[in-house]
N, CA, C and O of each residue as an XYZ file, in Angstrom:
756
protein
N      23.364    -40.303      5.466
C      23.742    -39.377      4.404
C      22.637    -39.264      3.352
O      22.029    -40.204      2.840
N      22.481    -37.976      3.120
C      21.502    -38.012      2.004
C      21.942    -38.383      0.762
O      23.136    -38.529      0.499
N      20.675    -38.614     -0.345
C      20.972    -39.533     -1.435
C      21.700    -38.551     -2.630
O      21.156    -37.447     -2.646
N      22.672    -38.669     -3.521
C      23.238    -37.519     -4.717
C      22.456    -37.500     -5.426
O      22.085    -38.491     -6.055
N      21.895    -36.166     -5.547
C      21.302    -35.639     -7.351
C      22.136    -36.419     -8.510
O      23.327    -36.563     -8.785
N      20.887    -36.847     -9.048
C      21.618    -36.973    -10.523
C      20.335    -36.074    -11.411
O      19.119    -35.884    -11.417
N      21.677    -35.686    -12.162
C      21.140    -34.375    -13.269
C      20.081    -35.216    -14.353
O      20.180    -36.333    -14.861
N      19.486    -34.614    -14.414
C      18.441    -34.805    -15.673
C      18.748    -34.137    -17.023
O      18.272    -33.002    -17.028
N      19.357    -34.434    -18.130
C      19.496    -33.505    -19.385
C      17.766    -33.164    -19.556
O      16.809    -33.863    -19.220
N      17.791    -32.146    -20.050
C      16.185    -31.457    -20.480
C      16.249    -32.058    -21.894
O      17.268    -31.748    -22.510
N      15.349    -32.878    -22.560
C      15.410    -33.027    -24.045
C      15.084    -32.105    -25.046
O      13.856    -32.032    -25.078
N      15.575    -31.389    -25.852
C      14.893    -30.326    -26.865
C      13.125    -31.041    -27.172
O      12.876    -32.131    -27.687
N      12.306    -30.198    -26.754
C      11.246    -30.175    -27.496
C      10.928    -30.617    -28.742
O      11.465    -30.368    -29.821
N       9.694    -31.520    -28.384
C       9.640    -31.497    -30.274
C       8.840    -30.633    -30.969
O       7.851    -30.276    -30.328
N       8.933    -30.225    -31.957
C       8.442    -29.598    -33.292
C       8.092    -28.490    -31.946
O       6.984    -28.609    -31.423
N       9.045    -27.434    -31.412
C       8.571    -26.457    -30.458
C       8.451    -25.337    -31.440
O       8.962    -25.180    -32.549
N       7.448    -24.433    -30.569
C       6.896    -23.479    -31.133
C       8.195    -22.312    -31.587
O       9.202    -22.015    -30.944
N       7.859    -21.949    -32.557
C       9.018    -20.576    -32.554
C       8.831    -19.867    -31.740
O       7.675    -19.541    -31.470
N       9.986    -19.331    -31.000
C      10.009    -18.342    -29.190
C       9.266    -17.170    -30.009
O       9.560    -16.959    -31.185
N       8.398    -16.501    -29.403
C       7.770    -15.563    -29.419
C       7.466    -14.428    -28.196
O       6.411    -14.158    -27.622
N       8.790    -13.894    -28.043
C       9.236    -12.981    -26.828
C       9.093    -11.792    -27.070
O       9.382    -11.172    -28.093
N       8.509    -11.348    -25.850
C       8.722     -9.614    -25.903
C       8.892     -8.546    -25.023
O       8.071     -8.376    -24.122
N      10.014     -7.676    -25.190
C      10.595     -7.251    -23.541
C       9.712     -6.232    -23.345
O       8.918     -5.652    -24.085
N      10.013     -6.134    -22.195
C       8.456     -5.431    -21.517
C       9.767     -4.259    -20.667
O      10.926     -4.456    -20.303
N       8.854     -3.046    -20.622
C       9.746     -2.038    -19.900
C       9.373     -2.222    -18.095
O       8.523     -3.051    -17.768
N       9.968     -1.522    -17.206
C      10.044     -1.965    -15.856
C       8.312     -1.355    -15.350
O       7.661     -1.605    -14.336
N       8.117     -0.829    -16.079
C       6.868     -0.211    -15.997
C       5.367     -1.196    -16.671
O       4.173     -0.958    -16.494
N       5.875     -2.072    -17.287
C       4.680     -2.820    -17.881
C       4.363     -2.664    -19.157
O       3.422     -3.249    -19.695
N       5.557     -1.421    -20.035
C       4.765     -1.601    -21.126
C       5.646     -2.036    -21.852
O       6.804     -2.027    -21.436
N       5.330     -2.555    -23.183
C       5.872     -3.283    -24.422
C       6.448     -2.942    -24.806
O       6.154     -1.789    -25.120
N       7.573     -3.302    -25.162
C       8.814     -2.588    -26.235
C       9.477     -3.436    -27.156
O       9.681     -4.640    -26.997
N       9.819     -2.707    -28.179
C      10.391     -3.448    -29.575
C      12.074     -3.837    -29.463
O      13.062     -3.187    -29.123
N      11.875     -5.127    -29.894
C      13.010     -6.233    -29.778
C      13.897     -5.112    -29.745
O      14.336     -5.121    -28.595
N      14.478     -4.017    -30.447
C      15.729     -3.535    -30.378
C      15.830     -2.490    -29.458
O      16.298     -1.410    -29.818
N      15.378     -2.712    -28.100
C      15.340     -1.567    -26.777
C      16.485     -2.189    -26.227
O      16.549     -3.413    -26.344
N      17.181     -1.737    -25.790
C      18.837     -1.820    -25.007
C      18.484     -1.780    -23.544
O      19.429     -2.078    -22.814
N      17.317     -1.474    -22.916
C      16.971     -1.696    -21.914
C      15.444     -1.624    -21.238
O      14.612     -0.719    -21.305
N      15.374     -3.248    -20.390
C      14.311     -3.865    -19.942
C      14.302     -4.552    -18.974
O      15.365     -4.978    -18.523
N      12.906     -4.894    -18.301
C      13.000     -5.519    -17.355
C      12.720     -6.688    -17.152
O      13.415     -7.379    -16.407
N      11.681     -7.136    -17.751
C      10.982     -8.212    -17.901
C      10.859     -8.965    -19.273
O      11.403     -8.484    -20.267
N      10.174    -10.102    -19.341
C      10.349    -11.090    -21.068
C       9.300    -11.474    -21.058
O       9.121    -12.468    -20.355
N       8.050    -10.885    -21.835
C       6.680    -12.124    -21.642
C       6.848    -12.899    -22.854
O       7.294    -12.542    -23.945
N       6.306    -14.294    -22.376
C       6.336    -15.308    -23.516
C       4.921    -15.509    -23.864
O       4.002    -15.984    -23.198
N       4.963    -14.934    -25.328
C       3.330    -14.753    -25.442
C       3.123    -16.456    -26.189
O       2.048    -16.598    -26.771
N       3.884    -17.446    -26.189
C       3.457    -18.396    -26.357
C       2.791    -19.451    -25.223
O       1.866    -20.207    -25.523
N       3.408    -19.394    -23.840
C       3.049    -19.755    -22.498
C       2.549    -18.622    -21.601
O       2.489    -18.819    -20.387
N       2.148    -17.322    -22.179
C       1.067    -16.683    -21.142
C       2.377    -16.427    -19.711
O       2.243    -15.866    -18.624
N       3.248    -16.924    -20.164
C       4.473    -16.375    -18.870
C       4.824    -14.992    -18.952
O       4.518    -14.239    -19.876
N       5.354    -14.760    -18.134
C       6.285    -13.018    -18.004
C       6.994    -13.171    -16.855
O       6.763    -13.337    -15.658
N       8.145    -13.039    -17.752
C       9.962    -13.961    -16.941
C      10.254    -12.491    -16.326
O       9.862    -11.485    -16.916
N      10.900    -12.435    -15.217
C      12.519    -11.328    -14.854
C      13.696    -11.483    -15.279
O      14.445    -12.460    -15.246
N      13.868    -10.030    -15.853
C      15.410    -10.120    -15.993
C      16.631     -9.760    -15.261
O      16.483     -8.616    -14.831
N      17.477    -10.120    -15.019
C      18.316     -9.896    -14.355
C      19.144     -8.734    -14.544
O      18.846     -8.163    -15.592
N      20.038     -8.202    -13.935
C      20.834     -6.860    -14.504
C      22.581     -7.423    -13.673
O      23.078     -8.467    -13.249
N      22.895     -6.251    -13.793
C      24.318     -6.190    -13.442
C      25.012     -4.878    -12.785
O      26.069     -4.306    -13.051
N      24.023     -4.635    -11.844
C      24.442     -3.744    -10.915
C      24.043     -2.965     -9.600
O      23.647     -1.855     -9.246
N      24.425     -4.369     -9.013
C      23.697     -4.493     -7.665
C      22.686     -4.435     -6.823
O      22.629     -4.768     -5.640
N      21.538     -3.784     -7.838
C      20.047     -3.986     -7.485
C      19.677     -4.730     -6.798
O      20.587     -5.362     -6.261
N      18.232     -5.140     -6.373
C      17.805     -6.294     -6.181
C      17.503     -7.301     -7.068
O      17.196     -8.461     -6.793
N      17.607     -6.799     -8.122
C      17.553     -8.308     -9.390
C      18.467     -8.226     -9.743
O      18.417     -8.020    -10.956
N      20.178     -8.295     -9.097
C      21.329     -8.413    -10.027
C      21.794     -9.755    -10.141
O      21.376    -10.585     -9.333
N      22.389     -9.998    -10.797
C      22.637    -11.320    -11.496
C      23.033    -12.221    -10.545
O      22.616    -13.378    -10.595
N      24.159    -11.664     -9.245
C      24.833    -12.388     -8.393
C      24.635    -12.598     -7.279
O      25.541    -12.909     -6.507
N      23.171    -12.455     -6.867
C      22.133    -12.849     -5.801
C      21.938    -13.818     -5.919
O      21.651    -14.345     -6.994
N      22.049    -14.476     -4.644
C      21.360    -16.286     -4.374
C      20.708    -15.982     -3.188
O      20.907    -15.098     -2.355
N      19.800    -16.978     -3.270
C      18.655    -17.390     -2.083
C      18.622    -18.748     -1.712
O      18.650    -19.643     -2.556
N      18.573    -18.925     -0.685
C      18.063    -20.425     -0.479
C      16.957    -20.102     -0.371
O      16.308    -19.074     -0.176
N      16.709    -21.817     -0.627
C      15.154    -21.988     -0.646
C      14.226    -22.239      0.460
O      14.332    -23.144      1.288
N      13.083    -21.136      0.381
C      11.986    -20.874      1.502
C      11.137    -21.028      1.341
O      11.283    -20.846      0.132
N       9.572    -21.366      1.471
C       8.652    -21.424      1.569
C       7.616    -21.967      2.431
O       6.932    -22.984      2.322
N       7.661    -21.005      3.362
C       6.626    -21.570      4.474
C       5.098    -21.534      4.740
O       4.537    -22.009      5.727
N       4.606    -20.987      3.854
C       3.221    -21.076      4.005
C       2.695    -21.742      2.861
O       1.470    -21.659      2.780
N       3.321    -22.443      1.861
C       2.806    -23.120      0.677
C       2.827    -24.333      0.641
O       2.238    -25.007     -0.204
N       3.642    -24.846      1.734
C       3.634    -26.169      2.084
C       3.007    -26.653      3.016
O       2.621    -25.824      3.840
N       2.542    -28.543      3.364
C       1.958    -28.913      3.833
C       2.917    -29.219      5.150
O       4.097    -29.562      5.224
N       2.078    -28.992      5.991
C       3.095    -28.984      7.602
C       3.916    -30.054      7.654
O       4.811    -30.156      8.493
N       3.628    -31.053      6.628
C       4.846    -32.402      7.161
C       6.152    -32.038      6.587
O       7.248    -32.504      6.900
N       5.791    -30.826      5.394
C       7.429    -30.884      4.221
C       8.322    -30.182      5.252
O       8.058    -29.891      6.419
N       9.553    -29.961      4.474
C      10.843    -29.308      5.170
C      10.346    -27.920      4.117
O      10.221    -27.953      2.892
N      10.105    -26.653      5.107
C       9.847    -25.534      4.586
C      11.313    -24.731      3.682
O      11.217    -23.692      3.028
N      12.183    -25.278      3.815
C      13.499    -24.804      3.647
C      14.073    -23.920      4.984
O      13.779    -23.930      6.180
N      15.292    -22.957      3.951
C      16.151    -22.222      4.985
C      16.084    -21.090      4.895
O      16.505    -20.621      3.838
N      15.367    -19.838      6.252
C      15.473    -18.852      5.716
C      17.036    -18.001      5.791
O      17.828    -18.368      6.659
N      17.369    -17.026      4.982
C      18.701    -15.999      4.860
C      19.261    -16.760      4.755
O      19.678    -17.027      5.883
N      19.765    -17.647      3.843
C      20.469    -18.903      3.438
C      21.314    -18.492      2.629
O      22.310    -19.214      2.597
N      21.354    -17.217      1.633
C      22.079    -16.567      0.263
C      22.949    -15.585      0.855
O      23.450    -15.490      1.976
N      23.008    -14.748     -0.375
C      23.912    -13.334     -0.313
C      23.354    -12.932     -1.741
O      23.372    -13.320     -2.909
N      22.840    -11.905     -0.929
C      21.945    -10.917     -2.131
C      21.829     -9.286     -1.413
O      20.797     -8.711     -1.067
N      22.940     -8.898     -1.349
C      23.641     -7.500     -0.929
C      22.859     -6.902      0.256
O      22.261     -7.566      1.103
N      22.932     -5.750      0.211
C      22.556     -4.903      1.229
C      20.803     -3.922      1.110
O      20.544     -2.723      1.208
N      20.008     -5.036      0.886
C      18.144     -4.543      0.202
C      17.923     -4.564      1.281
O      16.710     -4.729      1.151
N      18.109     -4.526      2.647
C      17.078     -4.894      3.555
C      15.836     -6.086      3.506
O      14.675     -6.002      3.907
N      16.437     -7.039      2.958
C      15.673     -8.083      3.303
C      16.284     -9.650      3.408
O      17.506     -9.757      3.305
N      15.489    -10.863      3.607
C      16.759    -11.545      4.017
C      17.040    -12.465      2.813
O      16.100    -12.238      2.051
N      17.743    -13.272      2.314
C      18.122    -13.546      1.542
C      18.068    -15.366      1.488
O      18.843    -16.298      1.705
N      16.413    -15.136      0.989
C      15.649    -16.557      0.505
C      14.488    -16.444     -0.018
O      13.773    -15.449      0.102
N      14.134    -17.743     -0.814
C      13.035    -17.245     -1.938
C      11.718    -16.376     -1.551
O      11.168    -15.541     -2.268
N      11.322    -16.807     -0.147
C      10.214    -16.094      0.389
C      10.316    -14.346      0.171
O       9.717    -13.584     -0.588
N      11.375    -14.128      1.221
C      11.672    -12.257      1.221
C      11.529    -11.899     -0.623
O      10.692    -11.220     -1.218
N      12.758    -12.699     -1.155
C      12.694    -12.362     -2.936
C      11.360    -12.059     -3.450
O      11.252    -10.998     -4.064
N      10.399    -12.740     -3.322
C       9.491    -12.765     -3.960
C       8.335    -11.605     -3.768
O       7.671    -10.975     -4.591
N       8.395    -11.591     -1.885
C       8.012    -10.118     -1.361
C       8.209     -9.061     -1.475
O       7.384     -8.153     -1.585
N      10.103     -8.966     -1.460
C      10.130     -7.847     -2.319
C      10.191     -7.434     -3.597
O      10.379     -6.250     -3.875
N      10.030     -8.415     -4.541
C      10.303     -7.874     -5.883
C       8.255     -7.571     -6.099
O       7.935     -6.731     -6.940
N       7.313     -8.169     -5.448
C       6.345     -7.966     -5.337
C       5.894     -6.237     -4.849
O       5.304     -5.353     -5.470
N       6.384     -6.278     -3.699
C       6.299     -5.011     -3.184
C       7.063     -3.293     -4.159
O       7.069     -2.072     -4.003
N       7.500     -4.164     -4.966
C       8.414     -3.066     -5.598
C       7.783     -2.902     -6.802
O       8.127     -2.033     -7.603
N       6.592     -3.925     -7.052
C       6.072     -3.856     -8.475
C       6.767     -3.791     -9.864
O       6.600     -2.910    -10.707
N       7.705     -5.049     -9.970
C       8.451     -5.199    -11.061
C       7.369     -5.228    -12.125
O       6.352     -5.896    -11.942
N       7.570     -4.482    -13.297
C       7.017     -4.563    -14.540
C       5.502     -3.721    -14.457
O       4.791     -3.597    -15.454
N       5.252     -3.346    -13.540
C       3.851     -3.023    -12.916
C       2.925     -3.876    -12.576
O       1.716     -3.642    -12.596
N       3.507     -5.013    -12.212
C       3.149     -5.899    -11.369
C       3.316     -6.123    -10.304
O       4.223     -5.424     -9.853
N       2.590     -7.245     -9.104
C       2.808     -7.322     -7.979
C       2.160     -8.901     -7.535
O       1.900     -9.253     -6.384
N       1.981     -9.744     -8.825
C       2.069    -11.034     -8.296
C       2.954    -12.093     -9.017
O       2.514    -12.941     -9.793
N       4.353    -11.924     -8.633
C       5.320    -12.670     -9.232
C       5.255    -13.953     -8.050
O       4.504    -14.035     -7.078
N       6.378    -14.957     -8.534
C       6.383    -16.011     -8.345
C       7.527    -16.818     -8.404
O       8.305    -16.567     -9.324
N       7.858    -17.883     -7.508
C       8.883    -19.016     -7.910
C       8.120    -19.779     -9.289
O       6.960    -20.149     -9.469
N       9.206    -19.817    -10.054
C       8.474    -20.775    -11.109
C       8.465    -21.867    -10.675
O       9.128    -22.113     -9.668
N       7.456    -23.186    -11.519
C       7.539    -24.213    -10.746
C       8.613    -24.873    -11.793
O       9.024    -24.217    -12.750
N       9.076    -26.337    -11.522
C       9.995    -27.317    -12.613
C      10.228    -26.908    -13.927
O      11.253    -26.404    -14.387
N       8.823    -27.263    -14.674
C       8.404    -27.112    -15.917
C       8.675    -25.889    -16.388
O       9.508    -25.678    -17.269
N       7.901    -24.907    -15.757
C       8.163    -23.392    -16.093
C       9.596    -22.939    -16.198
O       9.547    -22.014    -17.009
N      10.696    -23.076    -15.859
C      11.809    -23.186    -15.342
C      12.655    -23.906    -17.129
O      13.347    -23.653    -18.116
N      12.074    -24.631    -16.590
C      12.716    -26.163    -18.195
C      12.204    -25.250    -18.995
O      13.027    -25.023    -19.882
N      11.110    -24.519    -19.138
C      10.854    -24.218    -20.892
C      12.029    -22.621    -20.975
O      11.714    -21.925    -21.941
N      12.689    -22.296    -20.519
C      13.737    -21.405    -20.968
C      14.710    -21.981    -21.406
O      15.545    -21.261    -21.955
N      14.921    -23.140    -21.355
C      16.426    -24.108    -21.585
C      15.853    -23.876    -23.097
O      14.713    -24.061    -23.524
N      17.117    -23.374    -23.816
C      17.269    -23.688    -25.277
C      18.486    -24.260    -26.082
O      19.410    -23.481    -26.316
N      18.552    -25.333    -26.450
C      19.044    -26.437    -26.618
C      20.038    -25.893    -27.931
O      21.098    -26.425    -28.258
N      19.495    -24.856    -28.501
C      20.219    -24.187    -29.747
C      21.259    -23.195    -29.178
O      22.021    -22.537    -29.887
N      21.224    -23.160    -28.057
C      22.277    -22.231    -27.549
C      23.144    -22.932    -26.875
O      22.906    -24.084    -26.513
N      24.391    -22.231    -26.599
C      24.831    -22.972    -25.323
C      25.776    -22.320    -24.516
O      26.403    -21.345    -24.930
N      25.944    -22.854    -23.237
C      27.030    -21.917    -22.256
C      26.185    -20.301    -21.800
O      26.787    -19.705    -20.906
N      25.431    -19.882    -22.107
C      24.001    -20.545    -21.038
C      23.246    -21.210    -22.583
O      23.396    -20.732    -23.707
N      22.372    -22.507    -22.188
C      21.565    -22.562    -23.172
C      19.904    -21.711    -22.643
O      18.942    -22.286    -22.134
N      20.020    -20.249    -22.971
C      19.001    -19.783    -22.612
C      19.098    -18.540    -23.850
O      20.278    -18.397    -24.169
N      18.417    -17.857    -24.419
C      18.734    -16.505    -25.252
C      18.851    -15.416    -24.422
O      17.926    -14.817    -23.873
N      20.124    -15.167    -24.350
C      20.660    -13.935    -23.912
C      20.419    -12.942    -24.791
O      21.007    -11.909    -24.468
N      19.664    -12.838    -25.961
C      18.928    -11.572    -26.676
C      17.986    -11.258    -24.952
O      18.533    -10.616    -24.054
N      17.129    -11.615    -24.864
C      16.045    -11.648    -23.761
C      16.202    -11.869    -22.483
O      15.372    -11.443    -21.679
N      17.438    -12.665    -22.043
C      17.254    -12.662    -20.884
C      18.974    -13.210    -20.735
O      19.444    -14.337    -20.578
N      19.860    -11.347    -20.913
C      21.447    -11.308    -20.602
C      20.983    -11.270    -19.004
O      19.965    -11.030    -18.354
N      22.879    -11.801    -18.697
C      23.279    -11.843    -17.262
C      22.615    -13.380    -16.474
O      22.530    -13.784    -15.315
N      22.289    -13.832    -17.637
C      22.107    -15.394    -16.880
C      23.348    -15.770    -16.621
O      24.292    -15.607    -17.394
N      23.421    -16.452    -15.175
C      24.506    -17.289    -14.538
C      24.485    -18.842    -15.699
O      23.442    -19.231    -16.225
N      25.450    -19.330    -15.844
C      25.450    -20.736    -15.776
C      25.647    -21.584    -14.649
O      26.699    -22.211    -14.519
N      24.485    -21.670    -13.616
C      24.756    -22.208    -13.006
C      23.251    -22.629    -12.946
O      22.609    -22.594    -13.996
N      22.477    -23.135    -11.466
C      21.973    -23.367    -10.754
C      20.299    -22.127    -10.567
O      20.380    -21.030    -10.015
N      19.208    -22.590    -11.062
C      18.227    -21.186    -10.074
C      16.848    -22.494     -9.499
O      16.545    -23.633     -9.854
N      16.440    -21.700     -8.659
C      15.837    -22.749     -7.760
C      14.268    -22.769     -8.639
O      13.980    -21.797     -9.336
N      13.511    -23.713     -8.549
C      12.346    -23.610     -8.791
C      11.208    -23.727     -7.351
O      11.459    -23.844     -6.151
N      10.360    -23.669     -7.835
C       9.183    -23.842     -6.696
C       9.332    -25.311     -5.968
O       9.445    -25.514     -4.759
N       9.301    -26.309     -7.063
C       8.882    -27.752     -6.878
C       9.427    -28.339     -6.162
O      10.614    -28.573     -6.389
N       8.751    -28.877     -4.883
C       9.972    -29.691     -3.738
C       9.928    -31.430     -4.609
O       9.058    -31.979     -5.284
N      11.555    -31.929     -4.093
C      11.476    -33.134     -5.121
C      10.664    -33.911     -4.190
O       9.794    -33.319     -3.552
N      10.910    -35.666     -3.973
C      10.334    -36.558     -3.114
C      10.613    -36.145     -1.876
O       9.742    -35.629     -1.175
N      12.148    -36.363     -1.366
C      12.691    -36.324     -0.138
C      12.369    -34.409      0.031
O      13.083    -33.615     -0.582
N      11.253    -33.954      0.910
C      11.546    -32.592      1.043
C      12.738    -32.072      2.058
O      12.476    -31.665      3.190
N      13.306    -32.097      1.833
C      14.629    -31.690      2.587
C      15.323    -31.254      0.972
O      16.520    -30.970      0.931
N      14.418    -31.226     -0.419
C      15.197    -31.069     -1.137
C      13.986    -30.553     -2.053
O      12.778    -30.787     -2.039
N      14.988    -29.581     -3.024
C      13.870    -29.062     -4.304
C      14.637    -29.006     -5.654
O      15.861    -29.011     -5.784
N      13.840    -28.959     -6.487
C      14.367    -28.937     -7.989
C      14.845    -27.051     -8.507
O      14.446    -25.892     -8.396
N      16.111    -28.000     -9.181
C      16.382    -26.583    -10.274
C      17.231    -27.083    -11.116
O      17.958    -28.076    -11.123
N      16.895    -25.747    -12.222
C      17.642    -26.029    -13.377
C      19.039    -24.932    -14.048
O      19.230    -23.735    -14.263
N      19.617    -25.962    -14.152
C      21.323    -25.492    -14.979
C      21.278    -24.570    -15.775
O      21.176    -25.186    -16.835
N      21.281    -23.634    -15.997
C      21.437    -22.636    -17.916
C      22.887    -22.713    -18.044
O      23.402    -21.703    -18.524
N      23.696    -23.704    -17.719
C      25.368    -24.036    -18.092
C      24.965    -25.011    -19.144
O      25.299    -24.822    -20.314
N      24.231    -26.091    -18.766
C      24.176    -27.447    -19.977
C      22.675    -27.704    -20.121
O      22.043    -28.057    -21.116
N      22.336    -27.485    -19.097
C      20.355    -27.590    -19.274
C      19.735    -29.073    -19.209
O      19.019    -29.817    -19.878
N      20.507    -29.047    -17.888
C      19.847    -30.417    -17.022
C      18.599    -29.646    -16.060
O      18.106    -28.523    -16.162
N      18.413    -30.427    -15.389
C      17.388    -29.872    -13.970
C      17.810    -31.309    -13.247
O      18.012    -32.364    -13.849
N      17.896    -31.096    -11.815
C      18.114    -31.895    -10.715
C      17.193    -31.053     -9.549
O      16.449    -30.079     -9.664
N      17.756    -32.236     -7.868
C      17.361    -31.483     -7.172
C      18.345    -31.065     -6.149
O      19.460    -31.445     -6.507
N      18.381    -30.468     -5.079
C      19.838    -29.667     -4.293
C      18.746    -29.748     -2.893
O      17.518    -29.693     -2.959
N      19.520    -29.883     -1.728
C      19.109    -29.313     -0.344
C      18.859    -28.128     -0.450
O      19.658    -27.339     -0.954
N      17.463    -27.717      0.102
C      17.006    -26.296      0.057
C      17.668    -25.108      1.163
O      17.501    -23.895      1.283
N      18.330    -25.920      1.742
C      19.884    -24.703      2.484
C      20.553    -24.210      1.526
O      20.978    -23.063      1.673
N      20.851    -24.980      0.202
C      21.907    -24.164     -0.578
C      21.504    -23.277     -1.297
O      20.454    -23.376     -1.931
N      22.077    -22.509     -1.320
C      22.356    -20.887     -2.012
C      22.141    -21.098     -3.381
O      22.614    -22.167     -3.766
N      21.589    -20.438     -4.230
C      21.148    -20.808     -5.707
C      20.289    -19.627     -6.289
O      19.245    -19.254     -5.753
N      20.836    -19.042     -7.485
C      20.083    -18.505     -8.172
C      18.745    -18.319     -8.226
O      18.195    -19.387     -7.956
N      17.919    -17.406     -8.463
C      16.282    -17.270     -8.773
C      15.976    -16.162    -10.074
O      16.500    -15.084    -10.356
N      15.044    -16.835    -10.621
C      14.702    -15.847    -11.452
C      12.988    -16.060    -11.511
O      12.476    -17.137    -11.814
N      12.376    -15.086    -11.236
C      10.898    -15.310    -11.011
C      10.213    -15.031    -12.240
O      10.702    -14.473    -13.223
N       8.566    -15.639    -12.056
C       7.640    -15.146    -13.467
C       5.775    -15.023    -12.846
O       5.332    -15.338    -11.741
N       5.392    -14.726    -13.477
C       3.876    -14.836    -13.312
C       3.328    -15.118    -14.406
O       3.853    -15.020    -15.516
N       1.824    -15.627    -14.064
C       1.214    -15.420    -15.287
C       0.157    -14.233    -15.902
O      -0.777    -13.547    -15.488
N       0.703    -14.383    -16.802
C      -0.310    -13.074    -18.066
C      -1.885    -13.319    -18.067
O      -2.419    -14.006    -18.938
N      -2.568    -12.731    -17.068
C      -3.838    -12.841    -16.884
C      -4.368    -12.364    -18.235
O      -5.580    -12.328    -18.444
């Protein structure tokens, strides 16, 4: 039997920077905090640029899961994961982090086309400790699940990878068969 996750609480940061967010239209360009609709969140303090999720059946809707895939980023000994492992509607593609990432690539979210699994860390710095039930700011990034989204990072045992909670804002790790949230980012060249 494999060994149980135990959750990790994320600790609030110390003396963290004030969030310095800004929603970006699906097209790439910048828009002022009070736009009612967007696609993306760059964090001009970490050079990140998050996805946002929506709520209506797209391919970035909120209630898509993937298991976790990655077969060409790993070293031939890891467990690559599972591919079509989720339920993430009717896109024509299959439903695990690999396809996700291809197609939200291919579709040029934000006017981009090199998004990404975040890794651990990247992942942990959305947890905000001042919020809660999701602790994440839903100013910037509504339609977060409280649950579960996968990160890049395989833990020790690869038969398993890390992700983190926006319910309480732990991070653990899960068998990469299970079905789990994603929310991707790149970086701001």
């Amino acid at each position: 039997p494999a060994p149980t996750p135990v959750p990790t609480l994320c600790p609030a940061p110390q003396a963290a920077a004030i969030p310095n967010l800004t929603k970006v239209s699906s097209t790439g360009i910048p828009l002022p905090v009070s736009s009612i609709q967007w696609s993306c969140v760059q964090d001009n303090n970490s050079g990140l640029m998050w996805e946002v999720k929506t709520d209506n059946a797209d391919l970035h809707d909120k209630d898509w899961t993937y298991s976790w895939y990655q077969p060409n980023n790993l070293p031939i000994t890891e467990n690559s994961g599972k591919p079509n492992g989720g339920d993430c509607g009717k896109h024509g593609i299959d439903c695990d982090t690999e396809s996700y990432v291809q197609a939200v690539n291919t579709e040029g979210l934000c006017g981009q086309n090199d998004w990404r699994m975040p890794t651990d860390e990247e992942l942990l710095s959305l947890v905000d400790h001042t919020k809660t039930n999701p602790v994440i700011d839903v100013t910037y990034f509504p339609f977060t699940q409280k649950s579960m989204y996968w990160s890049s990072s395989t833990a020790e045992n690869s038969n398993y990878a890390w992700y983190v909670t926006f319910g309480k804002g732990y991070h653990a790790w899960n068998l990469k068969e299970s079905a789990r949230y994603v929310r991707l980012v790149r970086t701001i060249k």
